[in-house]
TORLUMDREN-923544 format. One line per 2 residues: number of its first residue (from 1); for each residue x, y, z negated of N, C-alpha, C, O. Coordinates in nm, 3 decimals, m for minus. Layout:
N
NUM) X:Y:Z:X:Y:Z:X:Y:Z:X:Y:Z; ...
! end
This chain:
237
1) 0.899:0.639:3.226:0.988:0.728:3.153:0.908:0.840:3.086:0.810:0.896:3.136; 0.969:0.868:2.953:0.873:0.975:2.900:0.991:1.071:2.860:1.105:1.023:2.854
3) 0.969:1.221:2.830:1.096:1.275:2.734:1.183:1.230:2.635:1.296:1.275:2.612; 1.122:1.134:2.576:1.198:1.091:2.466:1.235:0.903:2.444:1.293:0.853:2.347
5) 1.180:0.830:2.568:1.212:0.705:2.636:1.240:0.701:2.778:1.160:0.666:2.865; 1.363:0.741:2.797:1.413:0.690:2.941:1.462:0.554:2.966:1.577:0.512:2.960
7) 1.325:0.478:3.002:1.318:0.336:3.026:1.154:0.378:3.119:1.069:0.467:3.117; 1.183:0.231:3.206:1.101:0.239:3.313:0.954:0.124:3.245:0.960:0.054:3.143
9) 0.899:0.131:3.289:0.727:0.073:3.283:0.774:m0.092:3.286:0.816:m0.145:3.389; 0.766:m0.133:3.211:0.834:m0.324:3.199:0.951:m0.340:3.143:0.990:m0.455:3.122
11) 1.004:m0.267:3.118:1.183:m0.253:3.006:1.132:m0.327:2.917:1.173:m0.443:2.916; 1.061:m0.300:2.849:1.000:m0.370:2.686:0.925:m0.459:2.723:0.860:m0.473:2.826
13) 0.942:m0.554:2.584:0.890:m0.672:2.585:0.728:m0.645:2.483:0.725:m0.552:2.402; 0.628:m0.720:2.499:0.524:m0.705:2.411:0.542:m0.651:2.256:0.479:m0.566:2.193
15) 0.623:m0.711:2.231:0.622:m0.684:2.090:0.782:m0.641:2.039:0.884:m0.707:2.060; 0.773:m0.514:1.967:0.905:m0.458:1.937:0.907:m0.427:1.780:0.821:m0.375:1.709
17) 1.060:m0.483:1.743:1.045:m0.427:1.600:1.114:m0.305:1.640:1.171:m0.283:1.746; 1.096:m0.204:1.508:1.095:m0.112:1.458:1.164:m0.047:1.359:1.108:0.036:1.287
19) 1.317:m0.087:1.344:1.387:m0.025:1.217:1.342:0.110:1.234:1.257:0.136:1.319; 1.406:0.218:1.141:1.440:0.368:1.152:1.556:0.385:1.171:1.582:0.465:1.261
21) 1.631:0.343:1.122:1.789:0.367:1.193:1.878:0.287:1.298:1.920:0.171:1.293; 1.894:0.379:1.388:1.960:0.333:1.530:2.081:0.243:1.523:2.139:0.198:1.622
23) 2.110:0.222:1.411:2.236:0.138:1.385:2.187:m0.024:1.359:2.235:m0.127:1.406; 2.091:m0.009:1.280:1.990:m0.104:1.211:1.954:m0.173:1.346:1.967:m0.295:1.345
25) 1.907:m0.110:1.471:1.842:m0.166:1.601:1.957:m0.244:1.683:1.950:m0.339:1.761; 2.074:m0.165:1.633:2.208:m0.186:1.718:2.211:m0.372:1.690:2.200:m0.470:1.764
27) 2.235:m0.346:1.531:2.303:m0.491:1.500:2.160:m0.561:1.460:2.200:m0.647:1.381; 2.038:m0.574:1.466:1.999:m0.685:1.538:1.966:m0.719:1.694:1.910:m0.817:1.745
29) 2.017:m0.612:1.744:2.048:m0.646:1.901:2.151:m0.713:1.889:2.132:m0.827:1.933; 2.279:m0.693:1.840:2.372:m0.760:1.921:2.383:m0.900:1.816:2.458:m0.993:1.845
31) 2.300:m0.899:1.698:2.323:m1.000:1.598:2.225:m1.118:1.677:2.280:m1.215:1.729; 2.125:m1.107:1.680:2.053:m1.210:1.672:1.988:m1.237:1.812:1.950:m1.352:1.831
33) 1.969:m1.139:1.918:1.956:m1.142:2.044:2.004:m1.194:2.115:2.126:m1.175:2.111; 1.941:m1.327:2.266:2.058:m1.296:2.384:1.994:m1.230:2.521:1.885:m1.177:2.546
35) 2.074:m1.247:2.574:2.081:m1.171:2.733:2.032:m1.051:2.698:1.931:m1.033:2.765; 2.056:m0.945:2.617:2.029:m0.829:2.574:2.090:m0.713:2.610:2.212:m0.706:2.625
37) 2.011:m0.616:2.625:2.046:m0.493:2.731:1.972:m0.361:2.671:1.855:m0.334:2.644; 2.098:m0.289:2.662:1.973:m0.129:2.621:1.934:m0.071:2.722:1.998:m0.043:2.823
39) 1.802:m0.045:2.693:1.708:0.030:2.786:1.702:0.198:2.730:1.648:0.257:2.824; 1.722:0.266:2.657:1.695:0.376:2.673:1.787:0.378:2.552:1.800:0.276:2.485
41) 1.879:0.535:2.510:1.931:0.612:2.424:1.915:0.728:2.416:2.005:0.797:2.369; 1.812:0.778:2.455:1.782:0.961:2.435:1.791:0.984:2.264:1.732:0.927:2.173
43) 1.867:1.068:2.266:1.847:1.101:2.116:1.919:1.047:1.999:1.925:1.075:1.879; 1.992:0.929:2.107:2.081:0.835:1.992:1.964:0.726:1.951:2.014:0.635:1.885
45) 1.834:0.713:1.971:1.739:0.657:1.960:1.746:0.516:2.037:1.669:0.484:2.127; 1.868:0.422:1.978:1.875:0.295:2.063:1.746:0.176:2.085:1.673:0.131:1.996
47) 1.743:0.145:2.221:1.657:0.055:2.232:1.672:m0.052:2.341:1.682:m0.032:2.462; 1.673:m0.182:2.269:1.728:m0.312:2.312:1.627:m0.410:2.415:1.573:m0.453:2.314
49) 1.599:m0.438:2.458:1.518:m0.578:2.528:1.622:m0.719:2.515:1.745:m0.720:2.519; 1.569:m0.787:2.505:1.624:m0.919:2.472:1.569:m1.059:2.463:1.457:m1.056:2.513
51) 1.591:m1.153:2.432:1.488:m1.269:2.389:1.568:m1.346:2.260:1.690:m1.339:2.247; 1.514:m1.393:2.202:1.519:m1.434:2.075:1.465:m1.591:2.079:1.344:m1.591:2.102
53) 1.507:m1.697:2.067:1.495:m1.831:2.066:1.399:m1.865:2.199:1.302:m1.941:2.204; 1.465:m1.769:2.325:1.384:m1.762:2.432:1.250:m1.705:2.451:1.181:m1.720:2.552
55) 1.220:m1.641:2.351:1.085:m1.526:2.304:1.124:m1.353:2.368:1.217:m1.296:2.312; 1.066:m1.294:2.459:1.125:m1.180:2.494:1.090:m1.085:2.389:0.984:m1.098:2.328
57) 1.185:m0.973:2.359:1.159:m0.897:2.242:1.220:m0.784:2.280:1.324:m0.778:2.346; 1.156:m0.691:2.237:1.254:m0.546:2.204:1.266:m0.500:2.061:1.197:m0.544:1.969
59) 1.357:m0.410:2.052:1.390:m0.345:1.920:1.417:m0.205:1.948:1.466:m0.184:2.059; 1.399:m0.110:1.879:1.371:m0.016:1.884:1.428:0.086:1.788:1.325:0.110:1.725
61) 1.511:0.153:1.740:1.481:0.284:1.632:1.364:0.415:1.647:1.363:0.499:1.737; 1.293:0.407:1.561:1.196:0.513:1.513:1.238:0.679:1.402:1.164:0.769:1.362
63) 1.404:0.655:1.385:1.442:0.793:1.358:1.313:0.774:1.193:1.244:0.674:1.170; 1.320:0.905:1.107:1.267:0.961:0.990:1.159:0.996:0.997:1.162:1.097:1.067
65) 1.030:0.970:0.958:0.908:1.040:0.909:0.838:0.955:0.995:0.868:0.848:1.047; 0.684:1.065:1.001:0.627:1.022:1.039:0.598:1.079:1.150:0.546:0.996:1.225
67) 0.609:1.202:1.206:0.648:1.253:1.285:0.709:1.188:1.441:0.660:1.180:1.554; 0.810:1.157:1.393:0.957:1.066:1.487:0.837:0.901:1.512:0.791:0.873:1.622
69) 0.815:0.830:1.402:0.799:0.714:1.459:0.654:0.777:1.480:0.614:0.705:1.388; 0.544:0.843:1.516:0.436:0.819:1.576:0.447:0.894:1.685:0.359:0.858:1.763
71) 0.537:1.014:1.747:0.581:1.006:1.910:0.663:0.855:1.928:0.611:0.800:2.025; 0.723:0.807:1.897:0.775:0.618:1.971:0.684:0.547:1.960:0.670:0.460:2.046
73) 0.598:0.555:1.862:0.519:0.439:1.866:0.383:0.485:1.903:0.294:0.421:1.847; 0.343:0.584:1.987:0.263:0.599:2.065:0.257:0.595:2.204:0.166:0.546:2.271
75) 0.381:0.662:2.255:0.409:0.601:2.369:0.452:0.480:2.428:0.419:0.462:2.545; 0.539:0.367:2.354:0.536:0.221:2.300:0.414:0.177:2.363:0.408:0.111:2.466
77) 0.336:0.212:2.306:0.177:0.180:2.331:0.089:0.197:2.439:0.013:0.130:2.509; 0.129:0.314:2.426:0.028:0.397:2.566:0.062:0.415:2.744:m0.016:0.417:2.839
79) 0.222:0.426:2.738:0.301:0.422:2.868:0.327:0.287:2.866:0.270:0.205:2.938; 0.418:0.260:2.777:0.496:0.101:2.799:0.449:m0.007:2.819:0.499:m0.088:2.898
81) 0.308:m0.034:2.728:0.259:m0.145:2.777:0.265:m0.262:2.672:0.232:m0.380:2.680; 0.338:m0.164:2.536:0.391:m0.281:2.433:0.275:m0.290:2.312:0.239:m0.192:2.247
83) 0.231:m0.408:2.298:0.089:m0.470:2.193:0.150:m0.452:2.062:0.095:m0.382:1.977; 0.255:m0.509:2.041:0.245:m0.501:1.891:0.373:m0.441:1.809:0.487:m0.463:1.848
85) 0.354:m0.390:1.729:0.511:m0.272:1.683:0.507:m0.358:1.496:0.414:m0.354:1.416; 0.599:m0.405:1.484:0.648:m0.450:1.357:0.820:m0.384:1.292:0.940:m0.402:1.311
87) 0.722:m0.298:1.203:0.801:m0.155:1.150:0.892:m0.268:1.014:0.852:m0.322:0.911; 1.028:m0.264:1.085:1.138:m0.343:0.958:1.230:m0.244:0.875:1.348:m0.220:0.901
89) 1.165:m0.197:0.784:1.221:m0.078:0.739:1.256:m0.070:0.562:1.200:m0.151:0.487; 1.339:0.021:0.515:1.343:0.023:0.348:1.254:0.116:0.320:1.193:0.198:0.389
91) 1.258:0.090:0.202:1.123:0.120:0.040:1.231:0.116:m0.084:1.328:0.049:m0.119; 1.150:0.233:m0.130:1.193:0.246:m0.305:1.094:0.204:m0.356:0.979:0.221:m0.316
93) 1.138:0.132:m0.470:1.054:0.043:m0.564:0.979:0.161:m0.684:1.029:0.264:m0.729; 0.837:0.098:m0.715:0.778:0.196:m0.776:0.782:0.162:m0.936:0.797:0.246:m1.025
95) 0.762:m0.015:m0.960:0.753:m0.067:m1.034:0.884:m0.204:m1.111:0.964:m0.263:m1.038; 0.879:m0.220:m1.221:1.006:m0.276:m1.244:0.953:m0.409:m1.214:1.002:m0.482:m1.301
97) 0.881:m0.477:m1.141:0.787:m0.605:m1.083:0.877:m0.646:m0.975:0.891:m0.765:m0.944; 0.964:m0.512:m0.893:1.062:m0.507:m0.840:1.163:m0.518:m0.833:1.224:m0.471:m0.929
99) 1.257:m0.590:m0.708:1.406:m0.563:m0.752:1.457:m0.522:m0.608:1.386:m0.537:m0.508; 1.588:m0.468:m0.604:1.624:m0.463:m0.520:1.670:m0.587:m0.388:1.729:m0.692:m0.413
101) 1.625:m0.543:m0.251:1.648:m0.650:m0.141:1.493:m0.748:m0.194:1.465:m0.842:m0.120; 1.433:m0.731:m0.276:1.299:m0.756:m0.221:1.224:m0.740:m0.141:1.206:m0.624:m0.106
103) 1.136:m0.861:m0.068:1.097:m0.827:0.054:0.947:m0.791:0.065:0.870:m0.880:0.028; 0.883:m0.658:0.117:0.722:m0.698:0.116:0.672:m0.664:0.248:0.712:m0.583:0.332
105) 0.594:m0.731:0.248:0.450:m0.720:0.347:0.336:m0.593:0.285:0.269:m0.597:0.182; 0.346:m0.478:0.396:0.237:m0.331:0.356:0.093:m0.438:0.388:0.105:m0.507:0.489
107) m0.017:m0.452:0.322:m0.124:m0.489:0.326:m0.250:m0.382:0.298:m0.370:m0.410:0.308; m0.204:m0.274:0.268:m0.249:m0.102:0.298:m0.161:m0.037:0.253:m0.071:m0.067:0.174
109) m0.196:0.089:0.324:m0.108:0.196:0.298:m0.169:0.343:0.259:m0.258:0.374:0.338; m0.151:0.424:0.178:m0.207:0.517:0.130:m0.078:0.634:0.189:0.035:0.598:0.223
111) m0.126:0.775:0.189:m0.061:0.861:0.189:m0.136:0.981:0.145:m0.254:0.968:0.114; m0.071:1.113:0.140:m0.132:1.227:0.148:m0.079:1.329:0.236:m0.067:1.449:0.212
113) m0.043:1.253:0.366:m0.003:1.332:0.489:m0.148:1.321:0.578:m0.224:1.229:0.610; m0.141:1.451:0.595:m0.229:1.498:0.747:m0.269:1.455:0.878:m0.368:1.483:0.945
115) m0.146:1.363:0.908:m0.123:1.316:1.026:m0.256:1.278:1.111:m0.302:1.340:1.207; m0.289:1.200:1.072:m0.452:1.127:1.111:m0.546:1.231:1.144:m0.599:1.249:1.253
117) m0.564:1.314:1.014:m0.674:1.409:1.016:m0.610:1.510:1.114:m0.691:1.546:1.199; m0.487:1.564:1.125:m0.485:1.684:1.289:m0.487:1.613:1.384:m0.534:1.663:1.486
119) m0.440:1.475:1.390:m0.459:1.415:1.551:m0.578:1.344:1.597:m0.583:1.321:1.718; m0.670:1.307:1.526:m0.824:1.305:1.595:m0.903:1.292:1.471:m0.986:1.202:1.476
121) m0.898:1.364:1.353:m1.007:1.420:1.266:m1.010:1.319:1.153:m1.099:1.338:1.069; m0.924:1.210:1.135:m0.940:1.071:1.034:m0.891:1.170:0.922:m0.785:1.231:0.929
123) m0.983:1.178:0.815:m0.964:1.208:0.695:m0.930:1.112:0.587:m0.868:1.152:0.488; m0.968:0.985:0.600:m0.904:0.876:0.485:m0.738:0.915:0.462:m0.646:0.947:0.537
125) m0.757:0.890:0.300:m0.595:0.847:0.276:m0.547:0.727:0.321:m0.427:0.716:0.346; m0.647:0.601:0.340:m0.544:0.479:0.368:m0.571:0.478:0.536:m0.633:0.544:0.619
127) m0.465:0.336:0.525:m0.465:0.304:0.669:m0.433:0.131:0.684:m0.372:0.086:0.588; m0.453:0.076:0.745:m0.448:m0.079:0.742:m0.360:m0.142:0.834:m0.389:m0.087:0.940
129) m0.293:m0.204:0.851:m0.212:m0.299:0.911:m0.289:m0.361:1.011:m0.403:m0.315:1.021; m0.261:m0.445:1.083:m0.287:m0.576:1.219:m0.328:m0.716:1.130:m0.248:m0.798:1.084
131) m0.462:m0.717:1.121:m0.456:m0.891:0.987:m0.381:m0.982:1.095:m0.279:m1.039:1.056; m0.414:m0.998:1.200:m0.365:m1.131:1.219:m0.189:m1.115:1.242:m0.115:m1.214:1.242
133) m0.142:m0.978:1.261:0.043:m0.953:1.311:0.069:m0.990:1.147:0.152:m1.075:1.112; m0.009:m0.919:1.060:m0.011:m0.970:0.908:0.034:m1.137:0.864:0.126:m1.195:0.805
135) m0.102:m1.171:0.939:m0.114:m1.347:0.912:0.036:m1.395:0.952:0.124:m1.427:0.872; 0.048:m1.390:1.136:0.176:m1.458:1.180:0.318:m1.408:1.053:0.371:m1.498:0.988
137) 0.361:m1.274:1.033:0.423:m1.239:0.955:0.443:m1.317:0.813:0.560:m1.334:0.778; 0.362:m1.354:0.746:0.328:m1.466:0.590:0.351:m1.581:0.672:0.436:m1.646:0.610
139) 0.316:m1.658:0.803:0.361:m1.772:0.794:0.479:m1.792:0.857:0.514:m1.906:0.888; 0.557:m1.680:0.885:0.723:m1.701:0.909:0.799:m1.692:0.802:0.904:m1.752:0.780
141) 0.736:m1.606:0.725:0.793:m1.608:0.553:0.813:m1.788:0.517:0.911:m1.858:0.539; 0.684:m1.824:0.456:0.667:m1.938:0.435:0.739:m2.053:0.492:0.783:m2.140:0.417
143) 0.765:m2.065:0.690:0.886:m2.121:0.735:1.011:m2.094:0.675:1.095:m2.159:0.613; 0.997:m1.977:0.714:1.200:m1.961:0.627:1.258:m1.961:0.420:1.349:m1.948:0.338
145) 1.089:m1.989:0.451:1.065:m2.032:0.242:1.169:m1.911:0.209:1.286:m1.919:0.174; 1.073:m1.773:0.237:1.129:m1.652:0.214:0.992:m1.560:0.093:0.878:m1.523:0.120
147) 1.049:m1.552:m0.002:0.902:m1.551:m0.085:0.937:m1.331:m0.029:1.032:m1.253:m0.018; 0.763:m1.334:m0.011:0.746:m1.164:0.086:0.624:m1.166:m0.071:0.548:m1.255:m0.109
149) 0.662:m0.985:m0.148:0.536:m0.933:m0.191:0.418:m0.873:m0.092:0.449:m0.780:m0.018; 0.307:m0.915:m0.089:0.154:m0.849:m0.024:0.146:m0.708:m0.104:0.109:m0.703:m0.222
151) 0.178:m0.612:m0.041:0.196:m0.465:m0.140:0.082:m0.334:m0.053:0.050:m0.312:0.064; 0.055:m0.281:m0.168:m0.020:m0.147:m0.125:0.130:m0.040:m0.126:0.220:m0.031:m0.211
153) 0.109:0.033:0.011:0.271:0.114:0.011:0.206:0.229:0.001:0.094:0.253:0.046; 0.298:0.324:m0.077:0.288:0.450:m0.077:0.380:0.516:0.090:0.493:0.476:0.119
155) 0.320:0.596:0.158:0.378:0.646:0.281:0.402:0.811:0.239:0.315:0.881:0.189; 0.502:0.844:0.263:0.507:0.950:0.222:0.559:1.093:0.317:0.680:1.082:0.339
157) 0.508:1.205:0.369:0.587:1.322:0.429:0.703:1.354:0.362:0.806:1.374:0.427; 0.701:1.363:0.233:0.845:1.428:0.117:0.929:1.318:0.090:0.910:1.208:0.037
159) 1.042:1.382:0.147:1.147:1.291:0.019:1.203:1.343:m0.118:1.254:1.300:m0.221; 1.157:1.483:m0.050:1.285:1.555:m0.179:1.207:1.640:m0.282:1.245:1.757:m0.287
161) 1.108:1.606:m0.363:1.007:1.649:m0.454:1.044:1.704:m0.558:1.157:1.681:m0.599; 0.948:1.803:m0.635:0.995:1.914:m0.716:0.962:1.796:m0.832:1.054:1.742:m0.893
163) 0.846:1.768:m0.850:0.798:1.662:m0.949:0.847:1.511:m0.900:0.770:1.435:m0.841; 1.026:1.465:m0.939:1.020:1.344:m0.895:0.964:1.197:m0.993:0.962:1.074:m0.989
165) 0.936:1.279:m1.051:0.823:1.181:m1.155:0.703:1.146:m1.115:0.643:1.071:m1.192; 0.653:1.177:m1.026:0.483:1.193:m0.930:0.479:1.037:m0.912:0.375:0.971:m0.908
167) 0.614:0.984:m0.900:0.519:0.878:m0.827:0.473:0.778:m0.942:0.425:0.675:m0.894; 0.475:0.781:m1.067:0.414:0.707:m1.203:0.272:0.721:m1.145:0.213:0.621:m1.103
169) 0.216:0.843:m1.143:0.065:0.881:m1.125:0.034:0.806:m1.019:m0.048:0.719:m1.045; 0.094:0.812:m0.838:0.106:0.734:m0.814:0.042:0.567:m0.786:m0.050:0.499:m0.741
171) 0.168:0.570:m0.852:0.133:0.388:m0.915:0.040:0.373:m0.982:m0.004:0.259:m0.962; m0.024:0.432:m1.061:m0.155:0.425:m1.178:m0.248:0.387:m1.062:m0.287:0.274:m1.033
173) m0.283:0.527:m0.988:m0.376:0.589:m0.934:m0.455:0.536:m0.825:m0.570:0.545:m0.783; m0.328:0.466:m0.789:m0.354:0.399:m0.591:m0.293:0.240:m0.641:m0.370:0.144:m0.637
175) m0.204:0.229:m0.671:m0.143:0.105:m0.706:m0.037:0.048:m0.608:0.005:m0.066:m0.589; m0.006:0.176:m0.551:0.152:0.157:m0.475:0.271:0.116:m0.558:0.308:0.169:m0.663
177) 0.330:0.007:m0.492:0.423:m0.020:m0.562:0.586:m0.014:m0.507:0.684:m0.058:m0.569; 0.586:0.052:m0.375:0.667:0.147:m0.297:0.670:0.242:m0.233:0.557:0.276:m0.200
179) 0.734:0.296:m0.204:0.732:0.406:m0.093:0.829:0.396:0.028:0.935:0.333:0.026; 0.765:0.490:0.170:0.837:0.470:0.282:0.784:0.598:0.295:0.718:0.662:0.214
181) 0.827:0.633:0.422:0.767:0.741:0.516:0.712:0.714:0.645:0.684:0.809:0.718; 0.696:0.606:0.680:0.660:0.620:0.864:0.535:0.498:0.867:0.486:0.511:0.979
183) 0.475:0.406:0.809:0.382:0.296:0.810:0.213:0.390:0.825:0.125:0.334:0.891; 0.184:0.522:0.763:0.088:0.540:0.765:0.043:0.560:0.929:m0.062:0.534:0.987
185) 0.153:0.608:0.968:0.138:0.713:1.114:0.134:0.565:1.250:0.067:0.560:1.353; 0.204:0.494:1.212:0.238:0.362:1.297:0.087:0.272:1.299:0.017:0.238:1.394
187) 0.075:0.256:1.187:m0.064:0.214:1.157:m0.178:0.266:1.258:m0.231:0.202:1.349; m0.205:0.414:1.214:m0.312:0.513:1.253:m0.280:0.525:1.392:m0.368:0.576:1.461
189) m0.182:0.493:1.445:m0.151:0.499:1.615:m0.217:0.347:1.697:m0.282:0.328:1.800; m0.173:0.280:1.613:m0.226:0.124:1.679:m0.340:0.122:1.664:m0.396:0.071:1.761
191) m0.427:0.162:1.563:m0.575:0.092:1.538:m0.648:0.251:1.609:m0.769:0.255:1.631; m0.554:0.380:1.639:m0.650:0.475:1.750:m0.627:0.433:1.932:m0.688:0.472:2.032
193) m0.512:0.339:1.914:m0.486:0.268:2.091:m0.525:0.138:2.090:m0.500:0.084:2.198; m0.587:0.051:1.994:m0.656:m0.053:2.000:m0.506:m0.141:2.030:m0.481:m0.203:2.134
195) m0.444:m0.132:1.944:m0.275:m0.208:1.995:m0.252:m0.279:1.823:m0.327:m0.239:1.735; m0.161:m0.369:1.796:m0.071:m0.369:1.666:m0.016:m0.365:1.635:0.082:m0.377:1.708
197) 0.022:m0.337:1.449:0.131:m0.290:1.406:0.124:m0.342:1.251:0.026:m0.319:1.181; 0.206:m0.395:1.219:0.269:m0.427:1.057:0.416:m0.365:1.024:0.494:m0.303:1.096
199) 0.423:m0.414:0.856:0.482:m0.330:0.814:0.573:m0.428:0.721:0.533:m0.487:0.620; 0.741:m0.433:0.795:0.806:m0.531:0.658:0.854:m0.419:0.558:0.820:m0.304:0.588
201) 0.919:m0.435:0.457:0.985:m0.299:0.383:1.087:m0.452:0.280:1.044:m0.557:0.233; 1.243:m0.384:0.283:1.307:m0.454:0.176:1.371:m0.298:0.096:1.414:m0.196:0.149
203) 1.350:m0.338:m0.070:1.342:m0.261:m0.154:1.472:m0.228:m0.159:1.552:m0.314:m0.195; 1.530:m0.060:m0.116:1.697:m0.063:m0.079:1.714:0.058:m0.218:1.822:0.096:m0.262
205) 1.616:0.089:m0.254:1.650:0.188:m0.410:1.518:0.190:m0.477:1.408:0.186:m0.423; 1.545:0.195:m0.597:1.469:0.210:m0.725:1.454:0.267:m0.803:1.553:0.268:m0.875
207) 1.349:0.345:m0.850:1.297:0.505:m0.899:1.298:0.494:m1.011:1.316:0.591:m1.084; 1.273:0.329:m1.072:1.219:0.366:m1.209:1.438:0.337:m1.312:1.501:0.396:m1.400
209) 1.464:0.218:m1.223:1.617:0.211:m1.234:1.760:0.278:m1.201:1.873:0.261:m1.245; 1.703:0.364:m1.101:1.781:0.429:m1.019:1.884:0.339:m0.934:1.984:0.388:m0.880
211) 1.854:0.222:m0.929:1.987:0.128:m0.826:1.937:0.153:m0.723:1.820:0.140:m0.686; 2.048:0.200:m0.660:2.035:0.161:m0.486:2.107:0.120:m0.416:2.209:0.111:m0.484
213) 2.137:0.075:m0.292:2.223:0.028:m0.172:2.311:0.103:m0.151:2.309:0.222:m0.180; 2.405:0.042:m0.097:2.439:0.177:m0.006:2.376:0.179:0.134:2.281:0.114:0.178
215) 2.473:0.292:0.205:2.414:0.284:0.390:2.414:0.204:0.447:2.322:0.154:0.511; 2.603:0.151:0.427:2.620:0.008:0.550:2.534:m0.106:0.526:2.498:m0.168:0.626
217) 2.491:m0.148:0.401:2.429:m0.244:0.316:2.202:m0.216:0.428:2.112:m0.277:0.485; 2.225:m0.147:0.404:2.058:m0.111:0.493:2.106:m0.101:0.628:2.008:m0.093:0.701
219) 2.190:m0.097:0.681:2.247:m0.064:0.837:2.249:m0.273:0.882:2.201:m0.330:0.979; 2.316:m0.321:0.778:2.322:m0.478:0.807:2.285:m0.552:0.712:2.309:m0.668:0.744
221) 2.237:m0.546:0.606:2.198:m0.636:0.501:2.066:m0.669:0.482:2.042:m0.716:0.370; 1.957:m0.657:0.570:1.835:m0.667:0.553:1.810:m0.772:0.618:1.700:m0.771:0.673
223) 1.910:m0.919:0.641:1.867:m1.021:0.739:1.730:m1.094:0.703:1.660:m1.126:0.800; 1.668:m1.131:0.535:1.573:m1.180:0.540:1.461:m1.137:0.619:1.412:m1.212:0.703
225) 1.411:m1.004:0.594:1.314:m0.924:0.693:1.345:m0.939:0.834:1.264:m0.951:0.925; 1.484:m0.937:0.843:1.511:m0.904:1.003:1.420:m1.041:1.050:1.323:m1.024:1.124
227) 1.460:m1.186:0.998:1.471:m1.312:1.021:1.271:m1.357:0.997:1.203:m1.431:1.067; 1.240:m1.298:0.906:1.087:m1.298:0.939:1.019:m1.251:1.017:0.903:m1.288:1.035
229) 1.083:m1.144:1.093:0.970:m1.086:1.197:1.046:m1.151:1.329:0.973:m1.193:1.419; 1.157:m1.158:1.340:1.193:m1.249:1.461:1.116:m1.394:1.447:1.091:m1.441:1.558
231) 1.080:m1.459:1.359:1.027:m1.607:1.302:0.859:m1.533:1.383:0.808:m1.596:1.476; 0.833:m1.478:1.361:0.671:m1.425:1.366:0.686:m1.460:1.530:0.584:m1.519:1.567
233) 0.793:m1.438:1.651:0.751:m1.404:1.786:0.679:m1.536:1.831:0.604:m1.526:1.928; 0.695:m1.682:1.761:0.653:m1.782:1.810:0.537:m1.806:1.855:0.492:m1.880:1.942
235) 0.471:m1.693:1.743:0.265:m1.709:1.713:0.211:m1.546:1.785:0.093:m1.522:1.806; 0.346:m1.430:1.819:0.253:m1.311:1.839:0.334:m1.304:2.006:0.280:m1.223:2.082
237) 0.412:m1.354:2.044:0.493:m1.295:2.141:0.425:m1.389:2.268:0.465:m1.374:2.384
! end
């Protein structure tokens, strides 16, 4: 048990996905899970154990930023005992290459948050994914003949920017072709605990179009992603 996971040492299964919203964790617990049981709600922060085509799994909410998911997904890691964290989360599209409910795979991630550099001195902007949680991830795609973009993500501290035009430069500059907030910090936690972590993202609004989702639509409409990283437990779990 920690302050912010009241669940005991073996609750979780090796490998946990990772929405951000606790609703999002809800209904693929009760969607696609059986013999499933929540293990901890501090915070409204639901978290499921379960098995999945007889594969044990947990699911998890990670809450906003980067902040929120690198206290869960450090302790995940460090108390719990759990190897690999696969973050199933939305992205705004940077480029019109995009559409909405597109699905990608983060294959780096850039930011210009701090995070790294105050918590043990990493000054790089990027940060890298798990190749092989990567690999298994592309060949569950490919099973469920689910075509996933290989994307450089923009990770971001801000949502609410004075210049919301920044992210053109952006895209030039780095060659992000979305944005999230929580993949840089998830990343930089696994590869400083020697643990893994990938990154799905389906495109739920668009910067250069302005379309977006609505809530309930990202709360339950993200089954392709959901259905690829559950496909992945065969080869990582």
């Amino acid at each position: 048990m920690t302050p912010h996971i009241h669940a005991k040492v073996g609750d979780f299964a090796k490998t946990v996905l990772m929405p951000g919203d606790p609703l999002r964790a809800k209904f693929i617990a009760e969607t696609y899970l059986e013999d499933v049981r929540e293990i901890s709600n501090v915070r409204n922060i639901l978290a499921y154990t379960g098995k999945y085509q007889g594969k044990p799994v947990s699911v998890m909410a990670s809450g906003m930023g980067m902040p929120s998911i690198g206290i869960y997904s450090w302790e995940l890691f460090s108390v719990f005992g759990v190897e690999n964290i696969i973050r199933v989360g939305s992205c705004g599209a940077y480029t019109e290459a995009l559409q909405l409910h597109d699905v990608l795979l983060a294959e780096k991630v850039w930011s210009e948050s701090t995070f790294a550099q105050t918590q043990n001195g990493e000054a790089s902007p990027f940060n890298a994914p798990s190749t092989i949680l990567n690999q298994y991830l592309t060949e569950s795609a490919k099973r469920a003949r689910t075509k996933i973009h290989h994307a450089i993500i923009h990770s971001s501290d801000v949502f609410y920017r004075n210049d919301h035009m920044s992210f053109k430069k952006i895209y030039q500059e780095v060659g992000a072709v979305a944005v999230e907030m929580e993949s840089f910090a998830l990343f930089h936690n696994a590869r400083t605990l020697n643990k893994h972590a990938a990154c799905l993202l389906t495109v739920s609004d668009h910067l250069l179009t302005n379309e977006a989702t609505t809530s309930s639509k990202r709360e339950t409409g993200f089954t392709q992603m959901i259905e690829i990283a559950l496909g992945s437990l065969q080869d990582c779990a």
